[in-house]
Every structure is written in C-alpha cells, then in structure tokens.
N, C-alpha and C positions, 0 to 999 in steps of 0.2 A: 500600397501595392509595390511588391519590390520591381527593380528593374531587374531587364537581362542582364549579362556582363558583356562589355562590350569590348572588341578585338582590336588591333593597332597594328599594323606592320607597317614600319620603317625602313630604310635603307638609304645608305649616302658612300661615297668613295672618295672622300677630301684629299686633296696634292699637300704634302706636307714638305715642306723645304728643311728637312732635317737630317739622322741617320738615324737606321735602324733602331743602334742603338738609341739611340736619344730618343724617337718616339716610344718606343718601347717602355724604356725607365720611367717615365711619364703616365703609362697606360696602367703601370702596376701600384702608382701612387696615391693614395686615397686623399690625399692633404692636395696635391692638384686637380687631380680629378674634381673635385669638390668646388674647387674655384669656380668651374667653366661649368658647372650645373647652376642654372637659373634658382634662386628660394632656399641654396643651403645653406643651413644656420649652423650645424654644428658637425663635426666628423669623430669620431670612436673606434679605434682601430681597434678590432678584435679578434687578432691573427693575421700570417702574415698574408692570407689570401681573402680576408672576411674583414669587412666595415659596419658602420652603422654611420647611415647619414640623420640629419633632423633637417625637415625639410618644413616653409611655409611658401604657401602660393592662392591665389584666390582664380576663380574662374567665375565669371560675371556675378551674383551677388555671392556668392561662395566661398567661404575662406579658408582652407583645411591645415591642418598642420600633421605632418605625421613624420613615423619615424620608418628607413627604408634599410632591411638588412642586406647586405649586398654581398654576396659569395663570388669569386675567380676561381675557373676551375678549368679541367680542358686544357691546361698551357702549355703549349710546346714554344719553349726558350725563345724569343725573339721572334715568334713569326704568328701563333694567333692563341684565342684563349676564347673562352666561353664566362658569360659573366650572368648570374641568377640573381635578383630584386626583388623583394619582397615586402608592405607595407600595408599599415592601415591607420585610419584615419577614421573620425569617428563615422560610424553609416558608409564609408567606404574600404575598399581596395585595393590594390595595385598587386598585379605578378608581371614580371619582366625576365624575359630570357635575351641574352645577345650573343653576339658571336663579333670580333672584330679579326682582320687577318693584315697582316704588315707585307706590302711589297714593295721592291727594292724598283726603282724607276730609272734610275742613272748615281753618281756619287752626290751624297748631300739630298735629295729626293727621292721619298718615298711615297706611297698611296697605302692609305689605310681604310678600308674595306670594311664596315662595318654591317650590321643585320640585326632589328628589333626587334623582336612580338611581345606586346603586351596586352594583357586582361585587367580590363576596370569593372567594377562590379559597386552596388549601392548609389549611396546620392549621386556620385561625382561622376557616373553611366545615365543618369537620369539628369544631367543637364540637359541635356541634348549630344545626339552622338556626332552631328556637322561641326556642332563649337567647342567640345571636348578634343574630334580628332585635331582639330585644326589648332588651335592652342597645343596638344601637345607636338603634333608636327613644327609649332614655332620654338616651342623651348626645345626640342631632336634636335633642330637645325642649329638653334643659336650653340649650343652646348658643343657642338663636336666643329664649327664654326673658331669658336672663342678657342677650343684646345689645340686645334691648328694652327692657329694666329701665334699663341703663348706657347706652344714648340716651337716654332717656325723663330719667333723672338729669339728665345732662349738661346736657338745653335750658331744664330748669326753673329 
C-alpha cells in the first residue's frame, strides 16, 4: 500500500554576525552550502545557479541514499532568491521549494529569513509522519544553525 506524500513547512530567521555581502557569497556557494547540510557526501556543480548534492542519512532502521538536484532561481542580487530540490531515493521522494531573504540589522549584522515546504512521498512518508517531521525539523535546524556559525566565523 503506497503511502500519502506527506508536507513539511519550515521556517527560521537566524542573526548572522556578518555582512551582506558576506552572507550572501555563502548562500550562492554549493561547496559551503554542502558543509552545513547534515549526510552530504558529494557536490556537482552544474551551472552557475544548478548543483547536485549525494546525500546518505538513515531514519530509524532506514538508510537512503539519494541524489538531490538543487536549482537557485528568483535572485535579486544580495537580498533574496528562491531555491528548488528535487530527489529520489529508492521507494522515495523528496520536493523542496525555499525562499531565503537577507536583512540588514545594523553594520556587520544581518537576519536571514528563510521559508521551507517540502513533499516526502514513498517508504520515507511511511515511517511515520511524527518521526520523519521531527528528524527533518532537526537536520532544518542543525543546517541553517551550522551555516550561521561558519559565516559568522568566517567575517570575524
């Protein structure tokens, strides 16, 4: 019996002790970006607004590996951009649309605003949809967590 696909919205507004510019050049880098995502094994840049991540992660006896193509699009220069995610996995799927937007809080601090919806669909919806959101609400958090830290590092 298949499962539904099941929905995800996210949202977070992390203080970033950086500039603009500096979170910015960060946001459009797939080789960092990649760091501060939880399970990725490998990056493929394929254009300057288009990646491919390979990603492996397990969620309680479940181990998937799959590969996530990831499109920027939307981008007005330094201030927000829209980001489209796409994957599968064997028996599953993943869709992800985001939206992240850069504001300016004083010199050297900014807030970055971000906005998630994603569709899980197959085995990895058929966990259960308490311990699926919840897992990925810890890797959401850890990821945009860690890429705040490693800006924030980086301008000081």
């Amino acid at each position: 019996m298949a499962s539904r696909p099941m929905n995800l919205e996210f949202s977070g507004s992390p203080e970033i002790r950086a500039t603009r510019a500096q979170v910015w050049r960060r946001l459009l880098d797939p080789y960092f970006i990649a760091r501060s995502a939880p399970g990725v094994e490998a990056v493929e840049p394929l254009g300057p607004t288009r990646f491919r991540m390979t990603l492996g992660f397990g969620i309680a006896l479940l181990k998937l590996r799959m590969a996530l193509d990831v499109e920027m699009f939307d981008i007005i220069d330094g201030r927000s951009a829209s980001m489209r995610a796409s994957g599968n996995a064997p028996g599953s799927a993943v869709e992800m649309l985001s939206n992240v937007r850069v504001e300016d809080l004083a010199p050297g601090r900014v807030r970055l605003h971000w906005h998630a919806i994603s569709s899980v669909s197959g085995v990895l919806a058929g966990v259960g949809a308490r311990f699926v959101e919840g897992f990925a609400r810890k890797l959401t958090a850890q990821f945009w967590e860690d890429f705040a830290e490693r800006v924030a590092r980086e301008a000081a």
